[in-house]
Structures are given as structure tokens and as C-alpha cells.
C-alpha positions as protocol buffer text, in pm:
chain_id: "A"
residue {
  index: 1
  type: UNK
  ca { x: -1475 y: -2322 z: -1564 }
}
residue {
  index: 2
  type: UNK
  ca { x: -1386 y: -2061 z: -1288 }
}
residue {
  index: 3
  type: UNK
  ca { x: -1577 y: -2196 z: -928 }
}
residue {
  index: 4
  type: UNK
  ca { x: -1671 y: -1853 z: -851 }
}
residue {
  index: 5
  type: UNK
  ca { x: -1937 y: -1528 z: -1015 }
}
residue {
  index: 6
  type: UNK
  ca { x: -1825 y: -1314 z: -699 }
}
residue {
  index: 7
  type: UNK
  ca { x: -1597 y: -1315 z: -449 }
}
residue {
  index: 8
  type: UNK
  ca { x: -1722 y: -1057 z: -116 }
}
residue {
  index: 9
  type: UNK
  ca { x: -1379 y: -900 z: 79 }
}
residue {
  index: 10
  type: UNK
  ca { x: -1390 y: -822 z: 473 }
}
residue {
  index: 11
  type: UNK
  ca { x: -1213 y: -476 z: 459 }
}
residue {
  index: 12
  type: UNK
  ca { x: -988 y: -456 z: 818 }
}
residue {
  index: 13
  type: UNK
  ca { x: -701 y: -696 z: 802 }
}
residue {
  index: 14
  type: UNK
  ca { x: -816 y: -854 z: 470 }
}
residue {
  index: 15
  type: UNK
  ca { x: -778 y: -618 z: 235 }
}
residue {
  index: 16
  type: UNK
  ca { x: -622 y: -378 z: 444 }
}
residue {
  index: 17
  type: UNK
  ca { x: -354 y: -328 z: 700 }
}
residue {
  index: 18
  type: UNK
  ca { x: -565 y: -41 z: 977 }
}
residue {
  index: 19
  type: UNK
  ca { x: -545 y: -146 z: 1260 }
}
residue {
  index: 20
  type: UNK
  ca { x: -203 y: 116 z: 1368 }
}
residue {
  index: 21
  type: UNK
  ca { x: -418 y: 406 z: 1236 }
}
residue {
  index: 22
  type: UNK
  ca { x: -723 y: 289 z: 1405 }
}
residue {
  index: 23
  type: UNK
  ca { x: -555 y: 234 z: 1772 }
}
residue {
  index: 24
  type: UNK
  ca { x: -433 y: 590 z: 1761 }
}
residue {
  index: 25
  type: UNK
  ca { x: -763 y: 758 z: 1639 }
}
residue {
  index: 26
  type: UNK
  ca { x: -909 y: 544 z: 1972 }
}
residue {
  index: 27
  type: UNK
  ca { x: -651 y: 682 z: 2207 }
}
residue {
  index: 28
  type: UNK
  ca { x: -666 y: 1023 z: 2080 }
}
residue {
  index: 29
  type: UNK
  ca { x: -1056 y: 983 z: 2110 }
}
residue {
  index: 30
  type: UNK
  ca { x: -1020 y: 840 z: 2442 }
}
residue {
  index: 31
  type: UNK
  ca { x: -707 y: 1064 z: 2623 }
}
residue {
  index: 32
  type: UNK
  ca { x: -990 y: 1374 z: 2544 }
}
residue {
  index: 33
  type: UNK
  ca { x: -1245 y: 1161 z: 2778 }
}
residue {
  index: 34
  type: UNK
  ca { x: -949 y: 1189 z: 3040 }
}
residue {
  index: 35
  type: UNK
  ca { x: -870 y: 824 z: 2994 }
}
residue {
  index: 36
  type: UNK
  ca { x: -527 y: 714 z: 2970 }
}
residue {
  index: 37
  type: UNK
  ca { x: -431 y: 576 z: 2658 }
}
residue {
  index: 38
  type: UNK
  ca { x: -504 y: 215 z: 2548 }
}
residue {
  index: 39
  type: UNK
  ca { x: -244 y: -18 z: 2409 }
}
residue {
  index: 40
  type: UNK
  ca { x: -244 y: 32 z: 2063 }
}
residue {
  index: 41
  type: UNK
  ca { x: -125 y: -307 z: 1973 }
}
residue {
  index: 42
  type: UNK
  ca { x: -384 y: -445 z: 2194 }
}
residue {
  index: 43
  type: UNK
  ca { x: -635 y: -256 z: 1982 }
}
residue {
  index: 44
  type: UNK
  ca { x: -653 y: -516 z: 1678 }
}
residue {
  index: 45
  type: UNK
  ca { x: -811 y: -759 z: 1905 }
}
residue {
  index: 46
  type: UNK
  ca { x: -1056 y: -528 z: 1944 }
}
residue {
  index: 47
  type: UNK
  ca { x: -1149 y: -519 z: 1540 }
}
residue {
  index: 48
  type: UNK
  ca { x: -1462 y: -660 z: 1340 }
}
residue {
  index: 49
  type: UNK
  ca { x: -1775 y: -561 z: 1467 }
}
residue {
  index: 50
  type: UNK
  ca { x: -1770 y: -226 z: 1407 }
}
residue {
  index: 51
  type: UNK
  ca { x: -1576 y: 113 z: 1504 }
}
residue {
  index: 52
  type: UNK
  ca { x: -1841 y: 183 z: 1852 }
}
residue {
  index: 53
  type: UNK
  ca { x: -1762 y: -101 z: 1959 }
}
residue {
  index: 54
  type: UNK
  ca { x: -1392 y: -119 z: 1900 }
}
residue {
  index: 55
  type: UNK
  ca { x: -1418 y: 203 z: 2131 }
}
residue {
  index: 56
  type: UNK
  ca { x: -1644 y: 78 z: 2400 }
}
residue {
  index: 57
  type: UNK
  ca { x: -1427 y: -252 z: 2452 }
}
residue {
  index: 58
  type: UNK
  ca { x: -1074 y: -5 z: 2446 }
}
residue {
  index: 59
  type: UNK
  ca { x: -1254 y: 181 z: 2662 }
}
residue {
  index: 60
  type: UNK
  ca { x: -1308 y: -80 z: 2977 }
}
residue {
  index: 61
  type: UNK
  ca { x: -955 y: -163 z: 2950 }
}
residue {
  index: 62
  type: UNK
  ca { x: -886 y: 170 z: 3078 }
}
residue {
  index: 63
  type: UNK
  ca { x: -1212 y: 316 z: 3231 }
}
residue {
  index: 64
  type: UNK
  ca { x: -1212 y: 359 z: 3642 }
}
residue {
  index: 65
  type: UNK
  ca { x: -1331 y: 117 z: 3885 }
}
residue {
  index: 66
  type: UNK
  ca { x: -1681 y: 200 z: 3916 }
}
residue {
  index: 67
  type: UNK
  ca { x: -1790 y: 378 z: 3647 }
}
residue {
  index: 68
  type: UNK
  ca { x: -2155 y: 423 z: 3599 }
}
residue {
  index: 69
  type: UNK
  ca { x: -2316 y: 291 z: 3299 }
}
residue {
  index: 70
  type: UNK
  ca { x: -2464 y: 634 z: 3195 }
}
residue {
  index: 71
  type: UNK
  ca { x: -2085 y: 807 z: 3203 }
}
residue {
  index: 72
  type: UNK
  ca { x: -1967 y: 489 z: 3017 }
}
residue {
  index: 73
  type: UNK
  ca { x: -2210 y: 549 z: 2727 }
}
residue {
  index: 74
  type: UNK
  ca { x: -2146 y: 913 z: 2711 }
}
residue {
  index: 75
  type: UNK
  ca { x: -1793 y: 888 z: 2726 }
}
residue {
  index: 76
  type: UNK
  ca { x: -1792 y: 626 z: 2459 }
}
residue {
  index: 77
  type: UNK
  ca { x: -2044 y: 851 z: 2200 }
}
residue {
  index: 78
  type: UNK
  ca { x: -1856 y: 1153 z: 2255 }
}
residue {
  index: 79
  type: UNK
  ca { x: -1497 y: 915 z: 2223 }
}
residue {
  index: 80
  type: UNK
  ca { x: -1686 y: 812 z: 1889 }
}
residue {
  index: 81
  type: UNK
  ca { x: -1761 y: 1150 z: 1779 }
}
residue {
  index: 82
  type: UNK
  ca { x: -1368 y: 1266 z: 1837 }
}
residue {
  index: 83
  type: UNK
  ca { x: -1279 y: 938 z: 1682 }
}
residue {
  index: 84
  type: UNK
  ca { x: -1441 y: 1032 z: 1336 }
}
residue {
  index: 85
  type: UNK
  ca { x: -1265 y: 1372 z: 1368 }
}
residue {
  index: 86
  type: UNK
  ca { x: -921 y: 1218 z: 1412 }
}
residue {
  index: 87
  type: UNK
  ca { x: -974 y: 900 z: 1184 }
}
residue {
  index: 88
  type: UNK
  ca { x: -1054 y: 1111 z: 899 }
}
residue {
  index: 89
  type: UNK
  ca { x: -665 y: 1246 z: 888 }
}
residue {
  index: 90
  type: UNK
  ca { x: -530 y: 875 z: 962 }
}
residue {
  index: 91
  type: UNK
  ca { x: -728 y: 668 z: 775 }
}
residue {
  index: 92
  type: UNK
  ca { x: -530 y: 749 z: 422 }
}
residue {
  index: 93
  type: UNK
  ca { x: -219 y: 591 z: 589 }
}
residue {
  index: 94
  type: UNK
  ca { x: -321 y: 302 z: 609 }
}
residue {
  index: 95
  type: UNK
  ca { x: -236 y: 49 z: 344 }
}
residue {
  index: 96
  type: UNK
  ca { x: -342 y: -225 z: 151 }
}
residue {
  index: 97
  type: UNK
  ca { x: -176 y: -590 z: 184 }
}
residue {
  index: 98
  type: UNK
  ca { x: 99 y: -662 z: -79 }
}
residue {
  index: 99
  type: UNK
  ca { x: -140 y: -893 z: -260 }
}
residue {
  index: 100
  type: UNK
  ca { x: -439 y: -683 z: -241 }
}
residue {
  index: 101
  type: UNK
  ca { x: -437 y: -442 z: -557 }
}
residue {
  index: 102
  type: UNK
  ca { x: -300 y: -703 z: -797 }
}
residue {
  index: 103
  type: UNK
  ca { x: -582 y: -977 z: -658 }
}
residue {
  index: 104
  type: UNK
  ca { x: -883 y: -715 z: -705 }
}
residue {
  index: 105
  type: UNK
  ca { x: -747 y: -634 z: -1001 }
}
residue {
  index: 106
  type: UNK
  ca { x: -675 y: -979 z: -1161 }
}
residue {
  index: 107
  type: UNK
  ca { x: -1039 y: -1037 z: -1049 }
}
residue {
  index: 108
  type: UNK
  ca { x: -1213 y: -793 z: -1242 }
}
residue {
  index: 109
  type: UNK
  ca { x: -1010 y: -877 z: -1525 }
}
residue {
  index: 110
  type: UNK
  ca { x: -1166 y: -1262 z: -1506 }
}
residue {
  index: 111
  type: UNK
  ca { x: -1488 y: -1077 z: -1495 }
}
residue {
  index: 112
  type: UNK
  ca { x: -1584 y: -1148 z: -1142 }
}
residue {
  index: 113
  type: UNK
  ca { x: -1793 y: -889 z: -934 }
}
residue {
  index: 114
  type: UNK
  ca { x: -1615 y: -797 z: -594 }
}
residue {
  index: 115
  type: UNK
  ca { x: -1761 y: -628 z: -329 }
}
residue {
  index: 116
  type: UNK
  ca { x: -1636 y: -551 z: 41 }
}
residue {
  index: 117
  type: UNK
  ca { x: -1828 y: -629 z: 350 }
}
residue {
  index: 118
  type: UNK
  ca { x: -1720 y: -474 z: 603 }
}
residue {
  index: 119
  type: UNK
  ca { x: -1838 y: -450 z: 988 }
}
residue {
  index: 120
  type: UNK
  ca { x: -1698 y: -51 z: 954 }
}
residue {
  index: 121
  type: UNK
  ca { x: -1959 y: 187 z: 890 }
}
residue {
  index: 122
  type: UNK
  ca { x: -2036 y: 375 z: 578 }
}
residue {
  index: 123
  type: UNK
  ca { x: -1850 y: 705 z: 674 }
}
residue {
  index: 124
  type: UNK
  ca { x: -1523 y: 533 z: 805 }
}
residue {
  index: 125
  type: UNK
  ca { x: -1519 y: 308 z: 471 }
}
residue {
  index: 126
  type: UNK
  ca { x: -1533 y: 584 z: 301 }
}
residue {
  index: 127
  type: UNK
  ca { x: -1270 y: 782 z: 488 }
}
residue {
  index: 128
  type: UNK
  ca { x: -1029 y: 496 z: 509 }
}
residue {
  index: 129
  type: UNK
  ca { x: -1090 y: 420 z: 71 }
}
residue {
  index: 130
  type: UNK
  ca { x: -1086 y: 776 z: -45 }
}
residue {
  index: 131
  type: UNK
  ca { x: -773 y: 865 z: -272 }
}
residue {
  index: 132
  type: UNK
  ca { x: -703 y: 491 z: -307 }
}
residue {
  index: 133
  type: UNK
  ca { x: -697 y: 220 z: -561 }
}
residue {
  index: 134
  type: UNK
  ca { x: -932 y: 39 z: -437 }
}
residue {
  index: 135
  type: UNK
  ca { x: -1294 y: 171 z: -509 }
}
residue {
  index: 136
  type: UNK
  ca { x: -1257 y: 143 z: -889 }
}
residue {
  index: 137
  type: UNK
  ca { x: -1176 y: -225 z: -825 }
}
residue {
  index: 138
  type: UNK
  ca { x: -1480 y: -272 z: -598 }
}
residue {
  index: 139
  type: UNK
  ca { x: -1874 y: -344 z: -725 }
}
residue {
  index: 140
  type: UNK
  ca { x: -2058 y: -300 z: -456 }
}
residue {
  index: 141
  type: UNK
  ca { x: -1990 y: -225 z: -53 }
}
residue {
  index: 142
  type: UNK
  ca { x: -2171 y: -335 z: 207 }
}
residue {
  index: 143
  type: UNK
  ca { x: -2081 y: -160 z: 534 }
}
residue {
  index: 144
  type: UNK
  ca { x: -2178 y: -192 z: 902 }
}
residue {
  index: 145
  type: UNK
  ca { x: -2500 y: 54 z: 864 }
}
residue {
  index: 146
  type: UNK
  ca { x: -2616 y: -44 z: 535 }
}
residue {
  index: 147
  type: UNK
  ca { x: -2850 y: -286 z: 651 }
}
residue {
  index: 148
  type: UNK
  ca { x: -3048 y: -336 z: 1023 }
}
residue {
  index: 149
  type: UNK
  ca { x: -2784 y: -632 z: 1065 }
}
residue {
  index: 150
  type: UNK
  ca { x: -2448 y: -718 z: 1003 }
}
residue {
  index: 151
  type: UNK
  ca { x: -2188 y: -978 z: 1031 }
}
residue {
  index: 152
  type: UNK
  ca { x: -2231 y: -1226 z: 1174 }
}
residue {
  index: 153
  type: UNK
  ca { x: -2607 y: -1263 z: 1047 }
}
residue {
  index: 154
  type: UNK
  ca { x: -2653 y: -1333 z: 704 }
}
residue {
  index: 155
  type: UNK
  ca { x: -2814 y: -1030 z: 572 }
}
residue {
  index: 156
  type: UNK
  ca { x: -2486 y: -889 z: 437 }
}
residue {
  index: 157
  type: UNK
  ca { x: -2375 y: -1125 z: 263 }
}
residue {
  index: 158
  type: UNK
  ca { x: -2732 y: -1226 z: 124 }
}
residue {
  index: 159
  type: UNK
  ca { x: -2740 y: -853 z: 34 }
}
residue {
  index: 160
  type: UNK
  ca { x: -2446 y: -897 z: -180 }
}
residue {
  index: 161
  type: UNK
  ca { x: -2609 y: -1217 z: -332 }
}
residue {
  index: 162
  type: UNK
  ca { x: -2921 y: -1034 z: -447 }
}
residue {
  index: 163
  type: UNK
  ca { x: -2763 y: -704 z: -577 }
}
residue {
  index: 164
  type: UNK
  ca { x: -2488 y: -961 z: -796 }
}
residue {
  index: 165
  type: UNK
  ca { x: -2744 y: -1213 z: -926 }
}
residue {
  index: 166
  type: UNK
  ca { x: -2503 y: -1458 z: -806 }
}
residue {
  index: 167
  type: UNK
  ca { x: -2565 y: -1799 z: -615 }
}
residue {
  index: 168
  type: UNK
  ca { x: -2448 y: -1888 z: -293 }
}
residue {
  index: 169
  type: UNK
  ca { x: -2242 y: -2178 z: -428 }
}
residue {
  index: 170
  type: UNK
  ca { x: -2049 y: -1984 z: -674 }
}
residue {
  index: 171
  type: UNK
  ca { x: -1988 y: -1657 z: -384 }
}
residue {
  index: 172
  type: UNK
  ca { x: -1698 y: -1630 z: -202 }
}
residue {
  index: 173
  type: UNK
  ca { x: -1639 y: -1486 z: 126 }
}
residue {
  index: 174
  type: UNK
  ca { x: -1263 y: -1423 z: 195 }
}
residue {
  index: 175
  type: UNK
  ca { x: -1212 y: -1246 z: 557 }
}
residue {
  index: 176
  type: UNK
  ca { x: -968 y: -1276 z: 852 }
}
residue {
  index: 177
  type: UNK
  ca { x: -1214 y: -1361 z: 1116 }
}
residue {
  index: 178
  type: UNK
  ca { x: -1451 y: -1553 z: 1331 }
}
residue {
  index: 179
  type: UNK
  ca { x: -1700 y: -1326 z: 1249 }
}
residue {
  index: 180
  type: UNK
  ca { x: -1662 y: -1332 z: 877 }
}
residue {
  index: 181
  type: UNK
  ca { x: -1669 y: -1704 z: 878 }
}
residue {
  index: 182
  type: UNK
  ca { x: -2012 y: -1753 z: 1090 }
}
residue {
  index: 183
  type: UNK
  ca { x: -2161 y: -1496 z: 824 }
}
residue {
  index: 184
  type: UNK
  ca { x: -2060 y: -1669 z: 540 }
}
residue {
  index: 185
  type: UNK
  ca { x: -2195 y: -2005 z: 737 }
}
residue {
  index: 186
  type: UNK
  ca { x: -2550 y: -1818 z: 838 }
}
residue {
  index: 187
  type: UNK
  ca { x: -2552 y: -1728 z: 442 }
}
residue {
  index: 188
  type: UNK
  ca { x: -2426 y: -2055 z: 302 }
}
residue {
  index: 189
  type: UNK
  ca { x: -2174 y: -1930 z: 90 }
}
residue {
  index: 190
  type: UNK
  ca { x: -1828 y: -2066 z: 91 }
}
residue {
  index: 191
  type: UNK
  ca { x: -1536 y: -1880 z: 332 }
}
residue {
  index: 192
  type: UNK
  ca { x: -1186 y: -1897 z: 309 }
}
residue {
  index: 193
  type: UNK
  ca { x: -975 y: -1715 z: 563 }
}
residue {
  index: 194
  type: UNK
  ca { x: -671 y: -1490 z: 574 }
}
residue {
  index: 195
  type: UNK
  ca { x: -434 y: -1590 z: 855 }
}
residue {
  index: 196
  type: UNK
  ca { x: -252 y: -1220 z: 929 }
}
residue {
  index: 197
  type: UNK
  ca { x: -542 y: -1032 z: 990 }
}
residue {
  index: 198
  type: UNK
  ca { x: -741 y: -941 z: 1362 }
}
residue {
  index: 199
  type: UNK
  ca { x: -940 y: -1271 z: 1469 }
}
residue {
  index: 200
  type: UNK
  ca { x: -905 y: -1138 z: 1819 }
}
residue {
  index: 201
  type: UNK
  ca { x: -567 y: -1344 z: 1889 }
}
residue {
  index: 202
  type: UNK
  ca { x: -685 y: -1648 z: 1809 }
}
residue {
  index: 203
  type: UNK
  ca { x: -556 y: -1907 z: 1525 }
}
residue {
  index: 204
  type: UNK
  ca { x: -727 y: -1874 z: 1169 }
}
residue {
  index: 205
  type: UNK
  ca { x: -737 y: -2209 z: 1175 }
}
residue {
  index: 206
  type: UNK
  ca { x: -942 y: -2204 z: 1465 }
}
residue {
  index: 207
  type: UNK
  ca { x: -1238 y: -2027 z: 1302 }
}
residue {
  index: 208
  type: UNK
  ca { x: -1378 y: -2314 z: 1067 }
}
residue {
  index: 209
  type: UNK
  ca { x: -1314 y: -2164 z: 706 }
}
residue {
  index: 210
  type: UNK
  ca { x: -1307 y: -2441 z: 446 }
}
residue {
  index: 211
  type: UNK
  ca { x: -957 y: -2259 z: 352 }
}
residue {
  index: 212
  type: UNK
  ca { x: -715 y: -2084 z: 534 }
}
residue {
  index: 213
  type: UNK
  ca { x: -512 y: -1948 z: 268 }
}
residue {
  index: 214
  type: UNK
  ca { x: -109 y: -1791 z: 254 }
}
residue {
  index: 215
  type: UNK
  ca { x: -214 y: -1460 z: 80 }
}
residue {
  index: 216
  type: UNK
  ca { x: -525 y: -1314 z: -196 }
}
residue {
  index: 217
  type: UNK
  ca { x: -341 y: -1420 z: -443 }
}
residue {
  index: 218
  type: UNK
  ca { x: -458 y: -1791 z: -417 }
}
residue {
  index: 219
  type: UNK
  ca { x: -802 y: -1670 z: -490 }
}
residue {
  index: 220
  type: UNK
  ca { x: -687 y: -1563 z: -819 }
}
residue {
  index: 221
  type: UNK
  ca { x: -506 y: -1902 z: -850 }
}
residue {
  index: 222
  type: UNK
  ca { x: -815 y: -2067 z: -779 }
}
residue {
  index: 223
  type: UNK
  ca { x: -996 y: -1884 z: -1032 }
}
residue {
  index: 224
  type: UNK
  ca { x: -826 y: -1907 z: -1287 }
}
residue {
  index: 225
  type: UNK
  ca { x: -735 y: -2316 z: -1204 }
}
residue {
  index: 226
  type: UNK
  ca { x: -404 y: -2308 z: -1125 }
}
residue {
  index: 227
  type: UNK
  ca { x: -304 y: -2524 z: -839 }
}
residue {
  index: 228
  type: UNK
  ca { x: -143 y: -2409 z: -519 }
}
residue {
  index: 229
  type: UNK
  ca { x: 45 y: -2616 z: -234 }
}
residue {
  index: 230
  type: UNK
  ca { x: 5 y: -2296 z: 40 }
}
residue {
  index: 231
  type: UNK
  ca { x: -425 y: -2325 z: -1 }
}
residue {
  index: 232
  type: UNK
  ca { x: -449 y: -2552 z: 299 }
}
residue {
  index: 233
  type: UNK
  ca { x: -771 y: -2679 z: 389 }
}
residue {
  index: 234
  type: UNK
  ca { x: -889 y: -2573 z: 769 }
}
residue {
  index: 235
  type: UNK
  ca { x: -1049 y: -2883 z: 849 }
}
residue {
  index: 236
  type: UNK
  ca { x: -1107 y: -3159 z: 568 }
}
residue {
  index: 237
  type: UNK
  ca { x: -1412 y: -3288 z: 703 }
}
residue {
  index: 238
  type: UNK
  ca { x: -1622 y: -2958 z: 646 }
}
């Protein structure tokens, strides 16, 4: 009997690799506010809880000395609005994870529902998943605007749960973060992590998943009971 009806994706450095086409949509956003630009590697750190604030925190790595708090909100919602402008020609290069397509795909064919929730919102989702593979593999999204909240409160994920039908026991949450695993926690689902993705520098094993796992594939593995030596368990007591 497969352990899991669903299985809910975090989209950034889960599913896919964005984080080189989302630092340069910031800098070009930000070099029009007469900023210099940001380091784009440094930009993955500032991932996960959603594309205004990606900007505002590139933003006070390179903002004068001083600035008021008035100029630093306009400068970030007009960085924002240029952001959009620019991220809608890079977002189609970014690319999904080697594992990614066959995983989603493998899924569906086990009949299990698979939705994204994602931090990004709606419009950016959209930009980044247009002309790709991966909407006809995904049920349901659930993006940074859908709801009043988002990761790390529950309501996401216990969004997910009530459009599925599915129960929190047998709904997986497979991200790359911090902030993917405290969802999961506030929702009581179960949360394996990713360990390549953009937890802000820090260890996956750090976060508290039940599993940090080598790639997607193992969820497939899992599902379909085949073991796996590379699912490690984050911390055996939890």
C-alpha cells in the first residue's frame, strides 16, 4: 500500500533550479533604482518567502547609509515592478532538476495528486511554468497570494488538504527549506527535504525534516516500496 494520496512540491530549488535567473531580474530591477548591483550568487539566500521580499533584503545589501524608510519602500515597489518586466523574459531559462519531470511524472502515473506550493506569487509562477512540462504534471498550485497567509503558517498546505480530500498523514510536503518544513509542522503533514536547494546557507539537515533525501526520485521509491540506502533520516527521534 503506497504511504502517500498527495505529495505538495515547494517550487524554487525543489522542483526547479531559478535562482541565476532570479538574481539577474533583481539586479536589473535594482541598477534602474541607481543601486549597484547585488551579488547574484548571494541572491539564493535570499529565496522562499516570496519575490518582494527577495528584493527588499537584496536591496539593504546595497542601499546607502541612511536611507529613509519611505525611499526604501518606493525604491523596492518600483524595483518590484521592473522586476516583473525583466523576469518575464528570464524566467523560461530556468530549469527543472534532473529528477524533476520523471518524479512528477512517475507520480501521476501511481495516481497521486501533486500540487506546488510555492512562496512565489501567482504571476511569477506562472511566468517561470509557462511553455514547460510541468503544469500538465501538476493538480493544483498554491502560490504566495492565493491565500491571506503563506508558508510558514499552515493555511497552504491545509489548502491543499481540503481541495485533494486527502489526510494529513498520507500528504507529503517535499521542499528545500526551513520554511517549508515549519509549514508542513504548523499543518501536521509529513516533510522531507531536498538538500541542493536555497535554505539560506544553512544545512538541510539543520531544518528538522523527518527525511533529508539525495534527489525526487526517492519519493517515487517510497511510493512505490522500493527501498533506498540515500533516504536518510534527519533526526531519528522525530
Amino acid at each position: 500500500m503506497r504511504p502517500f494520496d498527495a505529495v505538495l512540491f515547494d517550487l524554487d530549488g525543489t522542483l526547479l533550479e531559478t535562482a541565476p535567473e532570479i538574481g539577474a531580474a533583481v539586479n536589473l530591477a535594482i541598477i534602474e533604482q541607481g543601486l549597484p548591483p547585488v551579488d547574484i550568487a548571494g541572491v539564493r539566500f535570499f529565496i522562499g518567502h516570496g519575490v518582494r521580499q527577495t528584493i527588499a533584503q537584496a536591496y539593504d545589501t546595497v542601499a546607502a547609509a541612511g536611507t529613509t524608510a519611505s525611499k526604501r519602500e518606493a525604491d523596492i515597489d518600483a524595483a518590484l515592478a521592473r522586476f516583473e518586466h525583466h523576469y518575464e523574459k528570464l524566467a523560461p531559462l530556468s530549469q527543472p532538476f534532473a529528477d524533476t519531470v520523471s518524479t512528477l511524472t512517475s507520480l501521476r502515473a501511481l495516481g497521486i495528486q501533486c500540487a506546488i506550493v510555492s512562496n512565489k506569487e501567482t504571476r511569477f509562477v506562472e511566468q517561470l511554468l509557462e511553455n514547460g512540462p510541468l503544469p500538465g504534471l501538476i493538480d493544483l498550485l498554491v502560490c504566495g497570494d492565493t491565500l491571506a497567509k503563506k508558508k510558514p503558517d499552515a493555511a497552504p498546505i491545509l489548502h491543499a488538504l481540503e481541495k485533494f480530500g486527502t489526510a494529513a498523514s498520507r500528504t507529503l510536503m517535499v521542499g528545500d527549506s526551513s520554511i517549508d518544513v515549519a509549514c508542513a509542522r504548523n499543518a501536521g503533514v509529513p516533510v522531507w527535504m531536498v538538500p541542493y536547494g536555497y535554505n539560506g546557507g544553512h544545512p538541510a539537515e539543520d531544518a528538522g525534516a523527518d527525511r533529508v533525501i539525495a534527489s525526487l526520485t526517492e519519493v517515487v521509491l517510497a511510493c512505490t516500496g522500493t527501498a533506498s540506502a540515500s533516504v536518510t533520516l534527519a533526526d531519528p527521534s522525530r
